[in-house]
py3Dmol code that shows the C-alpha trace and the ligand (Angstrom):
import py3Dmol

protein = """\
ATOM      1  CA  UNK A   1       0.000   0.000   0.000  1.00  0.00           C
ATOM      2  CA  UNK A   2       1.392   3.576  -0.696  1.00  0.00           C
ATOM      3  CA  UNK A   3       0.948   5.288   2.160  1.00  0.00           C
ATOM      4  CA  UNK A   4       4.058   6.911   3.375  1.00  0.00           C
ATOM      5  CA  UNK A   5       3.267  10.800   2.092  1.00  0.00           C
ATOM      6  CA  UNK A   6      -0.400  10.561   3.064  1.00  0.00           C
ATOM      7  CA  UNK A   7      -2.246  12.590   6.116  1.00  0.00           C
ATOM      8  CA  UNK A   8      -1.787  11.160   9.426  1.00  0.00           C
ATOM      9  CA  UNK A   9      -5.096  11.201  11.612  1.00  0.00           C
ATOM     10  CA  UNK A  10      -5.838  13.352  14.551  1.00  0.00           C
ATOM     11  CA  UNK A  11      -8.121  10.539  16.439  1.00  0.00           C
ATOM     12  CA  UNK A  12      -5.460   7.967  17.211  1.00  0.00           C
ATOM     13  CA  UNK A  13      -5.043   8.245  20.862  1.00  0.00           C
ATOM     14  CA  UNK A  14      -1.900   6.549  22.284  1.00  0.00           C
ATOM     15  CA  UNK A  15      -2.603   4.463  25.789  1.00  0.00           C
ATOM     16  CA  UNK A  16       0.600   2.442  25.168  1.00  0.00           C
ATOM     17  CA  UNK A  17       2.334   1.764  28.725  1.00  0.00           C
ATOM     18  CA  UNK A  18      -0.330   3.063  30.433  1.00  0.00           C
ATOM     19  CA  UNK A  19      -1.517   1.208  33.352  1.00  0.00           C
ATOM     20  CA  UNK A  20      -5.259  -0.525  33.538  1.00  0.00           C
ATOM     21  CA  UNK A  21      -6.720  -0.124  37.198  1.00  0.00           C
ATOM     22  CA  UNK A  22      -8.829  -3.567  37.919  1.00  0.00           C
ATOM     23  CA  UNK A  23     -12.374  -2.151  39.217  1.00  0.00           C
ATOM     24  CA  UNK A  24     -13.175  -5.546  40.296  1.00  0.00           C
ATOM     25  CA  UNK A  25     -11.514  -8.158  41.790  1.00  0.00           C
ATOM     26  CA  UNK A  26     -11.507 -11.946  40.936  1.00  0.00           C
ATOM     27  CA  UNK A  27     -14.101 -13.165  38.239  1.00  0.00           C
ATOM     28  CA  UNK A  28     -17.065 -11.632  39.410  1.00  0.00           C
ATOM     29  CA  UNK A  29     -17.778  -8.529  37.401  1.00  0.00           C
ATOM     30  CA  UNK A  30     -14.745  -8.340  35.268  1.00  0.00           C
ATOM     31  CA  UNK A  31     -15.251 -11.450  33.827  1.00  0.00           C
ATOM     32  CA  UNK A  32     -18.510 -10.552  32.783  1.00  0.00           C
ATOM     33  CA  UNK A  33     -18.029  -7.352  31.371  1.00  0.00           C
ATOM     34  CA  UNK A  34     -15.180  -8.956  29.299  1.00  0.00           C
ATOM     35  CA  UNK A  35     -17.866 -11.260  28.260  1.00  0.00           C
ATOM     36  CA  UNK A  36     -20.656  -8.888  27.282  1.00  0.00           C
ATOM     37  CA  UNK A  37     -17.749  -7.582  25.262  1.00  0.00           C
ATOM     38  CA  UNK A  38     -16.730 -10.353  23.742  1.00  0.00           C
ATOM     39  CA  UNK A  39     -20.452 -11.628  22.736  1.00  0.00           C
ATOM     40  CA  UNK A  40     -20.964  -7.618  21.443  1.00  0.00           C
ATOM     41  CA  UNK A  41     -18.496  -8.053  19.096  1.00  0.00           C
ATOM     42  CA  UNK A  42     -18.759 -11.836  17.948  1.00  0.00           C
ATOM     43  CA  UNK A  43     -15.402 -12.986  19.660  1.00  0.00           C
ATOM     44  CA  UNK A  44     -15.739 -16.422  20.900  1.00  0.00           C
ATOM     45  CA  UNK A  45     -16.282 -15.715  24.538  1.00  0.00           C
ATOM     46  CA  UNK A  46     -13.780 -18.592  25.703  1.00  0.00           C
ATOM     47  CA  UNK A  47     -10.877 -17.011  24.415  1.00  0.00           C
ATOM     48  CA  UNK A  48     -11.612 -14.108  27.120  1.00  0.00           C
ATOM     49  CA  UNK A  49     -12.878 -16.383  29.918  1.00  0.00           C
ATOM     50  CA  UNK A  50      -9.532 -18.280  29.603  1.00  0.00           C
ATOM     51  CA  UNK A  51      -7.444 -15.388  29.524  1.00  0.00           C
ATOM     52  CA  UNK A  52      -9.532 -13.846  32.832  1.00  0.00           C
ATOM     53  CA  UNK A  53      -8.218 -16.208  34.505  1.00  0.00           C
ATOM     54  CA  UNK A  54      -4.953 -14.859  34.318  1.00  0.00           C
ATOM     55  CA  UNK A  55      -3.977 -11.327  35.915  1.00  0.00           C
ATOM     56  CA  UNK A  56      -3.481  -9.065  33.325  1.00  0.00           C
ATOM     57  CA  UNK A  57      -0.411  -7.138  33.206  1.00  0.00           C
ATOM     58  CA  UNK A  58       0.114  -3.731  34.434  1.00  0.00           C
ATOM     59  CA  UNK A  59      -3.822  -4.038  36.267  1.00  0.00           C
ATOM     60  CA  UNK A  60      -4.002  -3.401  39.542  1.00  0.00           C
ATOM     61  CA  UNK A  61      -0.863  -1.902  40.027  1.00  0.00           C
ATOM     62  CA  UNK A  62      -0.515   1.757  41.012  1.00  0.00           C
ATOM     63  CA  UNK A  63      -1.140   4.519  38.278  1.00  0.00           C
ATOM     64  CA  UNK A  64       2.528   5.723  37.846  1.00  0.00           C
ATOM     65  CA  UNK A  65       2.937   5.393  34.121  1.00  0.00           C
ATOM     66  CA  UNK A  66       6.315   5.739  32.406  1.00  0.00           C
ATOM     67  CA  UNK A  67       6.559   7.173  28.961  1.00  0.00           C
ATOM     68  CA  UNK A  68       6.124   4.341  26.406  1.00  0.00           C
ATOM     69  CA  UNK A  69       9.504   3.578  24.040  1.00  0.00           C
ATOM     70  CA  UNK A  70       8.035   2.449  20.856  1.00  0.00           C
ATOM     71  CA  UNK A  71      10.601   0.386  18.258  1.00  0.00           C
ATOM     72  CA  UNK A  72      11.307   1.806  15.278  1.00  0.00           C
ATOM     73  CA  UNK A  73       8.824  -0.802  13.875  1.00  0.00           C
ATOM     74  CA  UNK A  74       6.586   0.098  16.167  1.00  0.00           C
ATOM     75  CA  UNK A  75       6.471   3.333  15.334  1.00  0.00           C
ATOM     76  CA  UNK A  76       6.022   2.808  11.799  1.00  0.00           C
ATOM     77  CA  UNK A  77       3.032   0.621  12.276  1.00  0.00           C
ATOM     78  CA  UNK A  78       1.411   3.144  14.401  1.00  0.00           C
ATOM     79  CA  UNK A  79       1.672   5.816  11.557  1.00  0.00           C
ATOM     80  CA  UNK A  80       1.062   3.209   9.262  1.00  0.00           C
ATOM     81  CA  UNK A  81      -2.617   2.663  11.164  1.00  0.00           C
ATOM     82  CA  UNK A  82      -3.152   6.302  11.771  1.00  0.00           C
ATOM     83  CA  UNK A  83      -2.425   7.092   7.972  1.00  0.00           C
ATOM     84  CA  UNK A  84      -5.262   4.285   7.144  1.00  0.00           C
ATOM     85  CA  UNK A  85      -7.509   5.851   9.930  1.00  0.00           C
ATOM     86  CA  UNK A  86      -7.096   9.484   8.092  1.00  0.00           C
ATOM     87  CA  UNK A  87      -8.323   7.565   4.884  1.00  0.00           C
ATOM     88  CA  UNK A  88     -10.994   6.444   6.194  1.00  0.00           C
ATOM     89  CA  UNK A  89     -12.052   9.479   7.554  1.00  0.00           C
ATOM     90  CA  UNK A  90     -11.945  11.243   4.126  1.00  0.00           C
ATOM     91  CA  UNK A  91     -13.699   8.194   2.598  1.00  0.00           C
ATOM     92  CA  UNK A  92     -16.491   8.132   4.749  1.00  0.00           C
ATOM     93  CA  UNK A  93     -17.127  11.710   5.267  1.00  0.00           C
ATOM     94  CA  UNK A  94     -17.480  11.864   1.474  1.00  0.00           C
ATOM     95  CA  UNK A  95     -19.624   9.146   1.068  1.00  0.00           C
ATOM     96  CA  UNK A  96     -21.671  10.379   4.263  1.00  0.00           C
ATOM     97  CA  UNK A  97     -22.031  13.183   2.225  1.00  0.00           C
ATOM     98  CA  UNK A  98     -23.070  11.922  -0.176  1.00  0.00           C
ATOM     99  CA  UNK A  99     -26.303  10.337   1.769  1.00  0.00           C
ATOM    100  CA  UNK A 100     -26.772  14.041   2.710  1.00  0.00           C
ATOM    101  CA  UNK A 101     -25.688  13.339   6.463  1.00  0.00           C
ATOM    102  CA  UNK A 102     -22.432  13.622   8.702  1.00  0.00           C
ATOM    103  CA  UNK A 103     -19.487  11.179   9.269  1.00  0.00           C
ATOM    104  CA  UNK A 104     -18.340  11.401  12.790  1.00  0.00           C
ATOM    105  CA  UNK A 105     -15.559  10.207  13.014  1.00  0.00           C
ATOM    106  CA  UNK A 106     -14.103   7.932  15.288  1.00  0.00           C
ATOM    107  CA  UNK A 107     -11.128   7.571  17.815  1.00  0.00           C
ATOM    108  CA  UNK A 108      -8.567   5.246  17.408  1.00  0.00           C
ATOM    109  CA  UNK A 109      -6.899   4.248  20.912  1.00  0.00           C
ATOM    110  CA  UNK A 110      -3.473   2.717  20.609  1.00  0.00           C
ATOM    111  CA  UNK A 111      -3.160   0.353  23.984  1.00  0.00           C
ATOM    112  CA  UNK A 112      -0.502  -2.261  25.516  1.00  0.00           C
ATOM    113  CA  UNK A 113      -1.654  -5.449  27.028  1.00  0.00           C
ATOM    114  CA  UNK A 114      -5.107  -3.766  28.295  1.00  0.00           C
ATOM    115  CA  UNK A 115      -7.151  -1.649  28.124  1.00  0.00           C
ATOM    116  CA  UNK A 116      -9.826  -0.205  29.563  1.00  0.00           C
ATOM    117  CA  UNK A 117     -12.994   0.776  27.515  1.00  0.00           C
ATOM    118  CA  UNK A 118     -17.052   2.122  27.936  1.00  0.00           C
ATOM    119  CA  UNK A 119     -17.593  -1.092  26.895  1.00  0.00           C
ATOM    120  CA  UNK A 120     -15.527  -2.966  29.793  1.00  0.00           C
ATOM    121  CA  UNK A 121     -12.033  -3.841  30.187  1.00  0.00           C
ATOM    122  CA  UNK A 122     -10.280  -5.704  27.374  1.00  0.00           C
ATOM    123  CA  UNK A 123      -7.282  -7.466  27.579  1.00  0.00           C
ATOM    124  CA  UNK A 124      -5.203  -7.474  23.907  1.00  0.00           C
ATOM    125  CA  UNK A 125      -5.973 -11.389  23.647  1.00  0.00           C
ATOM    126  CA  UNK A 126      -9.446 -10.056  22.457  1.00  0.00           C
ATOM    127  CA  UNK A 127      -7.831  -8.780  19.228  1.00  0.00           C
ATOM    128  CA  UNK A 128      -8.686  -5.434  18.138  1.00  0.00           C
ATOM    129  CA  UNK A 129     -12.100  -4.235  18.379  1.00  0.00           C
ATOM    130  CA  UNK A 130     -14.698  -1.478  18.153  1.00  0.00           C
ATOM    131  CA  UNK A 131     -16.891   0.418  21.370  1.00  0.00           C
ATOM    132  CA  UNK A 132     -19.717   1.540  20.148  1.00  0.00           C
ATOM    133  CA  UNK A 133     -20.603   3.295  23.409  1.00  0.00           C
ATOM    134  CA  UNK A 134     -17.434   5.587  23.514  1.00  0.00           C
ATOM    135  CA  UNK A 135     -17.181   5.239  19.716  1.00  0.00           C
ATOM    136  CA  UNK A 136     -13.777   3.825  19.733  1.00  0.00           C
ATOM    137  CA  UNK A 137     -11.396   1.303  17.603  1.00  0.00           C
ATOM    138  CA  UNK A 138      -9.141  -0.195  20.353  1.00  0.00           C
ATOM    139  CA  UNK A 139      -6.512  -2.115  19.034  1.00  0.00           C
ATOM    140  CA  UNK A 140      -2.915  -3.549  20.468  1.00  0.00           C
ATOM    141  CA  UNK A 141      -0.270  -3.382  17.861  1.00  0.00           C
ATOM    142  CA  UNK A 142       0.768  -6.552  18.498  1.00  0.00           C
ATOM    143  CA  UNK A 143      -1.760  -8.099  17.393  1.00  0.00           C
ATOM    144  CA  UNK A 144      -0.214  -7.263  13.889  1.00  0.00           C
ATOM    145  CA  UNK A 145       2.428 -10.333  14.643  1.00  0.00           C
ATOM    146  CA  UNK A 146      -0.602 -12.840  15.362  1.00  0.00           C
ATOM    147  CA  UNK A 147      -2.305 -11.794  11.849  1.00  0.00           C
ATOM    148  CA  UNK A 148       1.027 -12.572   9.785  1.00  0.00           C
ATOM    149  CA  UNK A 149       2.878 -15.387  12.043  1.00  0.00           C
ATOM    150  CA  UNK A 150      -0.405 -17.281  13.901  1.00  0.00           C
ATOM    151  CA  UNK A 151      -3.051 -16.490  11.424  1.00  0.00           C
ATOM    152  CA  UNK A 152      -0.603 -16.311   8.050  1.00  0.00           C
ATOM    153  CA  UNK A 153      -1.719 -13.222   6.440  1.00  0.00           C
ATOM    154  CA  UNK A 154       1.167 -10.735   6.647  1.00  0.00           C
ATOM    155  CA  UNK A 155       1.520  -7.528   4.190  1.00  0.00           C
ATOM    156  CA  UNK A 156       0.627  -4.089   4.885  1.00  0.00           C
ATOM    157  CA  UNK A 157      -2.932  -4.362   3.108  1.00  0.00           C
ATOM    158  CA  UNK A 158      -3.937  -7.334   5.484  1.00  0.00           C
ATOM    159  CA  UNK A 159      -2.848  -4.838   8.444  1.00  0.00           C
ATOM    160  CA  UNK A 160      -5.036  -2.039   6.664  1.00  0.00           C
ATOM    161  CA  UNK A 161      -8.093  -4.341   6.376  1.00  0.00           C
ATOM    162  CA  UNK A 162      -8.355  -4.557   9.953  1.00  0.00           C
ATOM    163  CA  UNK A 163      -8.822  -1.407  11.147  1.00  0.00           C
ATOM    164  CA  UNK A 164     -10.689  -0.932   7.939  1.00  0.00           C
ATOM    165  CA  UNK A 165     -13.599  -3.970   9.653  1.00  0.00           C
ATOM    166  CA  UNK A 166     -12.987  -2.063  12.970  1.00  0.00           C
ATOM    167  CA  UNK A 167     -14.091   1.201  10.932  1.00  0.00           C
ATOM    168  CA  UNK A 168     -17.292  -0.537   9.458  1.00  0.00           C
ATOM    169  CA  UNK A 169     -18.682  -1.283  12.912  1.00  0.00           C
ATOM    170  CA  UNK A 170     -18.103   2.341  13.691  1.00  0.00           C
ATOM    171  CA  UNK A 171     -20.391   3.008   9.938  1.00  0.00           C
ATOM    172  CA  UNK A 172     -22.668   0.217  11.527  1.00  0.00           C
ATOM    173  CA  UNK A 173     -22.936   2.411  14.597  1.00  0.00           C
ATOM    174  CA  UNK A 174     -24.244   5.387  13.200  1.00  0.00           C
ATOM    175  CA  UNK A 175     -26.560   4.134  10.626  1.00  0.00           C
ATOM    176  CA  UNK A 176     -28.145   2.908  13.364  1.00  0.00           C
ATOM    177  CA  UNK A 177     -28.107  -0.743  12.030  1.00  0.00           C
ATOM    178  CA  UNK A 178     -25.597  -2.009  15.057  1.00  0.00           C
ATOM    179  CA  UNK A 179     -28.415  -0.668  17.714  1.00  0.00           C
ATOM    180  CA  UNK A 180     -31.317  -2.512  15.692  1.00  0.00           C
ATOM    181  CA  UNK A 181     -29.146  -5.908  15.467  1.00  0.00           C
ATOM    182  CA  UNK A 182     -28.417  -5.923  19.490  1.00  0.00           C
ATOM    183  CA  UNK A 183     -32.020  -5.524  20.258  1.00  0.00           C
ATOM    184  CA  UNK A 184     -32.984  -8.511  17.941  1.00  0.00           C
ATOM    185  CA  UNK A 185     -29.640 -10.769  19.145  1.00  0.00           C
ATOM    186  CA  UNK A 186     -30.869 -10.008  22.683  1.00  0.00           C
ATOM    187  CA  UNK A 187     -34.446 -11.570  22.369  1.00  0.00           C
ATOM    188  CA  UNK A 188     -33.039 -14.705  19.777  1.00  0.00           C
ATOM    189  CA  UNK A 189     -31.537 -18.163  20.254  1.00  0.00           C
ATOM    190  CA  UNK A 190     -28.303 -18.534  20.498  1.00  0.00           C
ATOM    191  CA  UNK A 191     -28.056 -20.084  16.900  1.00  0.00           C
ATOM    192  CA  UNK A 192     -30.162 -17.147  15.826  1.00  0.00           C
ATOM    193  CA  UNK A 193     -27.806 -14.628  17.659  1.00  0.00           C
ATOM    194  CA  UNK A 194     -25.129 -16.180  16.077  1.00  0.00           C
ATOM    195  CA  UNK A 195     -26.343 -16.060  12.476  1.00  0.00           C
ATOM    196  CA  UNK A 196     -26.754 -12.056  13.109  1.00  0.00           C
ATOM    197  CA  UNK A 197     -23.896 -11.938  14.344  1.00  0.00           C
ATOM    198  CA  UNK A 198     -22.221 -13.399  11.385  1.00  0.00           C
ATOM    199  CA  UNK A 199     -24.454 -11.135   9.228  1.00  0.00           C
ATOM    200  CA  UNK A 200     -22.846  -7.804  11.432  1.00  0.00           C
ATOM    201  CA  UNK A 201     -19.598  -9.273  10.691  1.00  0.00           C
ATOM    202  CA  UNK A 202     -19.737  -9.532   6.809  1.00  0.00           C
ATOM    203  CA  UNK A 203     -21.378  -6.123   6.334  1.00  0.00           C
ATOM    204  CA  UNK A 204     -18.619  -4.567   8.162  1.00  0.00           C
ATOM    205  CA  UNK A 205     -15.957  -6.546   5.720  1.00  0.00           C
ATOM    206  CA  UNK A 206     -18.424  -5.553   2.538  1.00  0.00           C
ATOM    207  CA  UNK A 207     -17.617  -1.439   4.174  1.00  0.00           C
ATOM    208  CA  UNK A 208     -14.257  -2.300   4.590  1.00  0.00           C
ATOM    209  CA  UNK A 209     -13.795  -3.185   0.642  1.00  0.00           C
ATOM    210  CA  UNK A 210     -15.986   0.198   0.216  1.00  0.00           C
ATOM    211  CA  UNK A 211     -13.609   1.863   1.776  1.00  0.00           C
ATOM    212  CA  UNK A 212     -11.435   0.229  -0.514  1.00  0.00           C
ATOM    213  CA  UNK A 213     -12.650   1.155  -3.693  1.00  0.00           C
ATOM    214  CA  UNK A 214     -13.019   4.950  -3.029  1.00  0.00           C
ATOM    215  CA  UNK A 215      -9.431   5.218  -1.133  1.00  0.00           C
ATOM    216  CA  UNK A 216      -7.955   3.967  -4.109  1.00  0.00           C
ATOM    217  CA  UNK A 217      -9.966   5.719  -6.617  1.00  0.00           C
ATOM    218  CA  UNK A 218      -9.452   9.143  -4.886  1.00  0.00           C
ATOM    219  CA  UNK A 219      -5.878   8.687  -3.814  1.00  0.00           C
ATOM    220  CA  UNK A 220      -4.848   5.384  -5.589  1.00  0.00           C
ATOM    221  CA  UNK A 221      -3.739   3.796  -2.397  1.00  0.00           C
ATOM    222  CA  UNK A 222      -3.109  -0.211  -3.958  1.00  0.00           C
ATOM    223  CA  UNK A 223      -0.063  -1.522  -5.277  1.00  0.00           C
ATOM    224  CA  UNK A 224       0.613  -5.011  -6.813  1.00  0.00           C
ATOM    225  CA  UNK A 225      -0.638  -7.723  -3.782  1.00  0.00           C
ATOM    226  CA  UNK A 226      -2.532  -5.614  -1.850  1.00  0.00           C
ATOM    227  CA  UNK A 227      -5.797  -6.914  -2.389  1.00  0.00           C
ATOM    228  CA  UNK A 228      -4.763 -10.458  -2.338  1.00  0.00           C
ATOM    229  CA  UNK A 229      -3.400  -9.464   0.583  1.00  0.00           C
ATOM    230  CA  UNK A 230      -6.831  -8.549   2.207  1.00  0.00           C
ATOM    231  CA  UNK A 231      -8.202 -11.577   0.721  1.00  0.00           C
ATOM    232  CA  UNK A 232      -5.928 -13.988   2.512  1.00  0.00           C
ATOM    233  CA  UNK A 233      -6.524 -12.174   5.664  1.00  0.00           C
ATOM    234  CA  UNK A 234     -10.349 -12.350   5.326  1.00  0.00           C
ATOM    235  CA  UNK A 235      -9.509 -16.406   4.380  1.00  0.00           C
ATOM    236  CA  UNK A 236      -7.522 -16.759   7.304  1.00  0.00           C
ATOM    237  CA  UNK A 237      -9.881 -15.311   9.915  1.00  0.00           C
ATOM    238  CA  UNK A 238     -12.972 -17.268   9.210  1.00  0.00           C
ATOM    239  CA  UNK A 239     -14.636 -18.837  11.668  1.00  0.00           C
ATOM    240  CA  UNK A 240     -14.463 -22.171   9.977  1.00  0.00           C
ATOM    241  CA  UNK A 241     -10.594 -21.867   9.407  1.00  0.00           C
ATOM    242  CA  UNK A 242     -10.209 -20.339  13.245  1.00  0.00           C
ATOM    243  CA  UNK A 243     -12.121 -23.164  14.829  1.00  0.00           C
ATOM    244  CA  UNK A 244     -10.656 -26.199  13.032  1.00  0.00           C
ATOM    245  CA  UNK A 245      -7.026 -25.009  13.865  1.00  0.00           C
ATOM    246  CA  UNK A 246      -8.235 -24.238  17.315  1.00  0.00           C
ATOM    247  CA  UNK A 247     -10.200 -27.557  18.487  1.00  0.00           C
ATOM    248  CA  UNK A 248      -9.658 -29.747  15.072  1.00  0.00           C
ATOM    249  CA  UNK A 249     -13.670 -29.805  14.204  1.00  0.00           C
ATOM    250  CA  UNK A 250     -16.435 -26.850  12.984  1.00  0.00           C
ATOM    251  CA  UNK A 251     -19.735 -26.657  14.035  1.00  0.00           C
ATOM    252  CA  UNK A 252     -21.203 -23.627  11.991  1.00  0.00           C
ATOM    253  CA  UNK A 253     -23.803 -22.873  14.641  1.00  0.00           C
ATOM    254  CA  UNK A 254     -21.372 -21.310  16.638  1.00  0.00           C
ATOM    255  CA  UNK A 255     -20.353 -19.144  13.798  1.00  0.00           C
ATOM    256  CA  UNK A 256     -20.394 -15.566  14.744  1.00  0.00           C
ATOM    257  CA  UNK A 257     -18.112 -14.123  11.806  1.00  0.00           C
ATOM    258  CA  UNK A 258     -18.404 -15.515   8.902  1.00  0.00           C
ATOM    259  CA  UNK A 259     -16.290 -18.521   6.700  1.00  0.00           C
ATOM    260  CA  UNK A 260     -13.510 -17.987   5.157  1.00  0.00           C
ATOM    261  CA  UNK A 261     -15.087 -18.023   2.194  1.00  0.00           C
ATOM    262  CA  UNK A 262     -17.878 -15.976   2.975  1.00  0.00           C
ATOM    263  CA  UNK A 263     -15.188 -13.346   4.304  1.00  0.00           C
ATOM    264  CA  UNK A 264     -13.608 -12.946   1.496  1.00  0.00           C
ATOM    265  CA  UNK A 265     -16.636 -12.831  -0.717  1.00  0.00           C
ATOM    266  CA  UNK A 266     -18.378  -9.840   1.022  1.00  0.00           C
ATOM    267  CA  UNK A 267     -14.713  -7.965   1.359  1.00  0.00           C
ATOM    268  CA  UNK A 268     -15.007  -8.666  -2.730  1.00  0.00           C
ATOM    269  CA  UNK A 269     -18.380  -7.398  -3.184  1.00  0.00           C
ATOM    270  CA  UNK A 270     -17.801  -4.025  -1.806  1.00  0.00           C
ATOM    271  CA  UNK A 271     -14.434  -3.494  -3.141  1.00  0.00           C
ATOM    272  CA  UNK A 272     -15.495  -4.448  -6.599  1.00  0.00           C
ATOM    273  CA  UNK A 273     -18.853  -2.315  -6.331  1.00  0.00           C
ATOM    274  CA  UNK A 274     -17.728   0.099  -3.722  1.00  0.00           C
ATOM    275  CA  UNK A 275     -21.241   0.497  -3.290  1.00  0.00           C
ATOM    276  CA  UNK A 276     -23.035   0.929   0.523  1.00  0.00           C
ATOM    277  CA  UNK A 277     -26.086  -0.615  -1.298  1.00  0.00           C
ATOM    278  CA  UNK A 278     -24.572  -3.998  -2.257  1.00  0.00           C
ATOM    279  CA  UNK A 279     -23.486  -4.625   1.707  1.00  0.00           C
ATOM    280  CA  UNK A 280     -27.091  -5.457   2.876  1.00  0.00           C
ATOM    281  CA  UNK A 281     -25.970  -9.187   4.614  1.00  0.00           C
ATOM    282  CA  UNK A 282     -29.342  -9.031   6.298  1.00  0.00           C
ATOM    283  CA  UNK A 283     -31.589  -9.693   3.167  1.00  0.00           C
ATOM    284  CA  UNK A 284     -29.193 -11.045   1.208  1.00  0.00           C
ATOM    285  CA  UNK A 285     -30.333 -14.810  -0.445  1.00  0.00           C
ATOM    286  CA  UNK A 286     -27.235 -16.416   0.321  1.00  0.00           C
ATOM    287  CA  UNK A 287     -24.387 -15.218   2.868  1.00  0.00           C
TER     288      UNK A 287
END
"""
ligand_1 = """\
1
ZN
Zn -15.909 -7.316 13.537
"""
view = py3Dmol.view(width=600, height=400)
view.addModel(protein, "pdb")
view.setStyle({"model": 0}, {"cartoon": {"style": "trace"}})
view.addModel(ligand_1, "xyz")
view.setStyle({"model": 1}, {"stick": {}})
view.zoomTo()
view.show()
């Protein structure tokens, strides 16, 4: 991706070394705030309730923070995400426009380890994710490493895609489609709340390949690979894909984001359309 001489945002805020104070002690409610996260944004809630069981670093401890030293990787990667932030703030806001309303656009909080957000403490084993209630994309940069050496999708454009999906729940938010979806997930089975969840999941990788499509349009972002790039991340991160390398077996019941295949197909659609109207997962005939 060319991004080097691009804007840099100015809604990436950095919480890196900062410590998290633990509210509550033990299980109780920390767990379960971790897990109303986790079910909010489709992460399997097992990965959380295993980590809770751990301390998580830097919580508890007293507030004293010392200044963060980023690597010169690090550093890089962080204006690497807030130059794909500032993109999609110019993206949205003109196709917001263009539905006669206003983007507003989101934060972008840069954390170590944890974190602690309106929607409940998060430790960085959640992966990076979206707050609708503070209207926030949290992610640890780290994370980065697990997309290219756990999950096997390196390259900048994978790395873009992400915050990208993060972005889309944010779109989500203030159409007013992620409100109507947790009212109807709250009063469905589990299967059901699943299947919306999936459906959540795939719009917001249809906005990300929207986002796509215009960036590149209006400031030819791609180079060579990049959208294979996005592809094999979208491949990689399917449920299906996630769950046989994780327990050996898939039961798509439990789905809450999506195949692989049905990843990459919805990224597709919007990139290739870079059209709002073609990223309707909820009436769609087929997922
Ligand atoms: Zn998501």
């Amino acid at each position: 991706m060319r991004w080097e001489d691009k804007r840099r945002s100015e809604n990436v805020e950095d919480r890196r070394g900062g410590h998290v104070l633990r509210r509550v002690a033990g299980g109780g409610i920390g767990t379960l705030l971790l897990v109303l996260v986790a079910m909010y944004f489709g992460i399997d809630p097992s990965i959380i309730l295993n980590q809770s069981q751990l301390p998580i670093p830097g919580a508890g401890q007293p507030t004293q923070s010392e200044p963060y030293s980023a690597s010169p990787a690090e550093k890089s990667l962080a204006e690497f995400v807030s130059v794909v932030l500032a993109d999609t703030e110019d993206t949205w806001q003109a196709l917001f426009r263009g539905m006669g309303q206003t983007y507003q656009e989101p934060k972008l909080v840069l954390f170590s380890e944890a974190v602690e957000s309106a929607c409940g403490l998060a430790s960085a084993a959640v992966g990076p994710f979206y707050c609708p209630m503070d209207q926030k994309v949290y992610i640890d940069l780290s994370f980065y490493g697990d997309l290219k050496n756990r999950f096997g999708a390196p390259g900048d454009f994978a790395q873009a895609y992400v915050i990208a999906h993060e972005v889309g729940h944010h779109v989500q938010n203030l159409l007013g489609i992620a409100e109507k979806v947790n009212s109807l997930r709250s009063r469905a089975s589990e299967s059901q709340s699943n299947r919306l969840s999936v459906m959540m999941e795939l719009q917001a990788d249809c906005l990300a390949g929207v986002w796509a499509h215009h960036a590149d349009r209006a400031r030819q972002i791609l180079e060579e690979g990049d959208v294979e790039e996005a592809l094999n991340a979208a491949s990689m991160i399917g449920d299906d894909r996630m769950q046989r390398q994780g327990r050996g077996y898939v039961t798509p019941d439990s789905f809450t984001h999506g195949s692989s295949a049905q990843r990459v197909r919805w990224f597709k659609r919007g990139l290739e359309t870079g059209s709002m109207d073609q990223c309707n997962t909820f009436e769609a005939e087929r997922l």
